[in-house]
Backbone as CSV, one residue per row, in Angstrom:
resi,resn,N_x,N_y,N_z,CA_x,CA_y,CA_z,C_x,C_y,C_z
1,UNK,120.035,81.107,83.719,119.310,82.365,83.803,117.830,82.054,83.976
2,UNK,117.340,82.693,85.075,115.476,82.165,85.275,114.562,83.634,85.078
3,UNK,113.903,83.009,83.981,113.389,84.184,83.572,111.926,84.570,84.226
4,UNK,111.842,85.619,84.838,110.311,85.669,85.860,109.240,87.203,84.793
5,UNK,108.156,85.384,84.911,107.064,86.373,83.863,106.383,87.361,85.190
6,UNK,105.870,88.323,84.755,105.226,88.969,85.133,103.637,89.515,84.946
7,UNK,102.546,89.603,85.210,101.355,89.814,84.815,101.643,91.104,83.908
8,UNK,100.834,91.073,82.854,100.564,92.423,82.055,99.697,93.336,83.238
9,UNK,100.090,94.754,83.000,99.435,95.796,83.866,98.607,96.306,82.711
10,UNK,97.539,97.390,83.965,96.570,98.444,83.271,96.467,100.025,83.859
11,UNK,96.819,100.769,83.046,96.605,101.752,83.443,94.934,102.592,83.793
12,UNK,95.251,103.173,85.621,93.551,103.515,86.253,94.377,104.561,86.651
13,UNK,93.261,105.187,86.299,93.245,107.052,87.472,92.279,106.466,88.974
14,UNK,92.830,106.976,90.053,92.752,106.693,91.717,92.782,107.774,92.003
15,UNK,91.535,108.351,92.226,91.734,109.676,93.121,92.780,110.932,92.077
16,UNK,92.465,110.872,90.889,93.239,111.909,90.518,94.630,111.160,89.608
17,UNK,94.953,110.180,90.451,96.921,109.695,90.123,95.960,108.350,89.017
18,UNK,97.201,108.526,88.294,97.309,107.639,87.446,98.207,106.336,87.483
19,UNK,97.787,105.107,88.079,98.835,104.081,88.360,98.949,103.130,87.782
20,UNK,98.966,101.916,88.020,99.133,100.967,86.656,99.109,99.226,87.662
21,UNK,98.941,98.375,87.783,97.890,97.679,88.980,97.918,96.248,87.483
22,UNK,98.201,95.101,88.101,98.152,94.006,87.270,96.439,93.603,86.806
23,UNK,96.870,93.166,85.587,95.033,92.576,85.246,94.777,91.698,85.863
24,UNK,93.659,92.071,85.712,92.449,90.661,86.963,92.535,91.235,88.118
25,UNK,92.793,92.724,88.928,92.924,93.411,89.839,91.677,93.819,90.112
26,UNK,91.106,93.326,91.564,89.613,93.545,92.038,89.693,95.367,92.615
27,UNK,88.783,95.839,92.706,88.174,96.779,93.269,89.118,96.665,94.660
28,UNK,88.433,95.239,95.363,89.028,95.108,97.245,90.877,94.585,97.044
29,UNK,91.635,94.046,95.575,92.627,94.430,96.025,93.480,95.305,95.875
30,UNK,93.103,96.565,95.348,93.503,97.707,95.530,93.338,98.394,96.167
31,UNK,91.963,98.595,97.234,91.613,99.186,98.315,92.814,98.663,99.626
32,UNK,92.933,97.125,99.751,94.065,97.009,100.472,94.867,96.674,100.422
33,UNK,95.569,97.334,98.996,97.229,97.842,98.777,97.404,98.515,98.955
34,UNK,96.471,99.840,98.680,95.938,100.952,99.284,95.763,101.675,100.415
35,UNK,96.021,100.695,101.221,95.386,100.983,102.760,94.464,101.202,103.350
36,UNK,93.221,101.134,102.748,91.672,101.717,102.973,91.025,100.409,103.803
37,UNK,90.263,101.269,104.814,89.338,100.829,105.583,88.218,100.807,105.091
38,UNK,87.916,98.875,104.432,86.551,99.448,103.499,85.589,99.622,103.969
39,UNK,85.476,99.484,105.350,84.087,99.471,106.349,83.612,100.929,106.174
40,UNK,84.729,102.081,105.965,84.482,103.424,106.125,84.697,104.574,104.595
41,UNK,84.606,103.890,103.588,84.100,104.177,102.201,83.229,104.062,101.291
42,UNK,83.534,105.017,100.419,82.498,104.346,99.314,83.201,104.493,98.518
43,UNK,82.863,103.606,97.177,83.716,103.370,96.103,82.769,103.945,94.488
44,UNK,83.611,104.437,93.538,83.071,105.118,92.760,83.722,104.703,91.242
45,UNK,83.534,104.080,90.280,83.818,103.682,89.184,83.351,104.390,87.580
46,UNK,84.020,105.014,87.198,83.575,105.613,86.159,82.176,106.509,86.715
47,UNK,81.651,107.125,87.715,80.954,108.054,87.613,79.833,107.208,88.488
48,UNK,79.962,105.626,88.364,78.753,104.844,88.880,79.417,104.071,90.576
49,UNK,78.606,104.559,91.294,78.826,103.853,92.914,78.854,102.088,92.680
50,UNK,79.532,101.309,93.087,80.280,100.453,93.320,79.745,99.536,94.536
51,UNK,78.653,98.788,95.012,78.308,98.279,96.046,79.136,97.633,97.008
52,UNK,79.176,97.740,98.318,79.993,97.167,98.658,80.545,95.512,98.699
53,UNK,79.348,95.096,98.274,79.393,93.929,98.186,80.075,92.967,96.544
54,UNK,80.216,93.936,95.947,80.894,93.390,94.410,82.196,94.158,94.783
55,UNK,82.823,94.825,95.672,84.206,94.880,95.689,85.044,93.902,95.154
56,UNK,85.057,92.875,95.629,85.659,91.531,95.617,85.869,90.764,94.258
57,UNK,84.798,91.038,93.904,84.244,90.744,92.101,84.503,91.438,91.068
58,UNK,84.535,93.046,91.671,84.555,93.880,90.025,86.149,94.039,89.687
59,UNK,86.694,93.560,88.588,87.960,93.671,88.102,87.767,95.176,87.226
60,UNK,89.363,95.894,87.876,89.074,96.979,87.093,89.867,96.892,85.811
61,UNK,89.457,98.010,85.090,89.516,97.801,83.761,90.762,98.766,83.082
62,UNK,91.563,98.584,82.115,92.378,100.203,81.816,91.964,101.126,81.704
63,UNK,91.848,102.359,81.778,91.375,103.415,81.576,90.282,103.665,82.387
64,UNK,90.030,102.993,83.260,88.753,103.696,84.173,88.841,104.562,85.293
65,UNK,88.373,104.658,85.650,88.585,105.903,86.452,88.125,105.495,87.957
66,UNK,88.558,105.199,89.234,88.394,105.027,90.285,88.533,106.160,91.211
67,UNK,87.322,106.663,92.654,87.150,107.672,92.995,86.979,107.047,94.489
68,UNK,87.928,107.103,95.351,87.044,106.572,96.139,87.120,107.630,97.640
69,UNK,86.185,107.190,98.322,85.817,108.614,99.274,85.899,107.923,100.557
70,UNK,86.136,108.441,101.364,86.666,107.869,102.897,85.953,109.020,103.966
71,UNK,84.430,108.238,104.368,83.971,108.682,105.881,84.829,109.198,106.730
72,UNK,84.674,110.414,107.495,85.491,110.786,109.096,84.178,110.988,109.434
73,UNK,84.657,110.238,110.965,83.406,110.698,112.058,83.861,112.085,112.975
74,UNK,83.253,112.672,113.210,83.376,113.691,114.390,81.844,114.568,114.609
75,UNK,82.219,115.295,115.784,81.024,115.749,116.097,81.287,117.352,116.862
């Protein structure tokens, strides 16, 4: 019998939904599990904007709250 560990999860609110995403989970890899085009967002963490450049870096946390907003162009 092979027993397969699994990472402990954390529960984040995304836009409203409440999901649950393994620890040590960056900002950018949930954006593309997600499907998001990060060239054309902005990202929003507990109330505070999110640079694009610490995507990569910021691990989210349980209970925080992620908001993120997606540019359309038209004219």
């Amino acid at each position: 019998m092979r027993m397969v560990m699994e990472s402990p999860c954390v529960a984040v609110t995304v836009n409203g939904k409440v999901i649950e995403v393994p620890e040590g989970t960056t900002l950018a890899d949930l954006l593309g599990s997600e499907g998001y085009d990060r060239s054309r967002i902005a990202v929003e963490v507990d109330g505070d904007i999110c640079p694009r450049a610490d995507l990569g870096s910021r691990v989210i946390r349980g209970g925080e709250t992620v908001e993120v907003v997606s540019f359309v162009g038209g004219g």
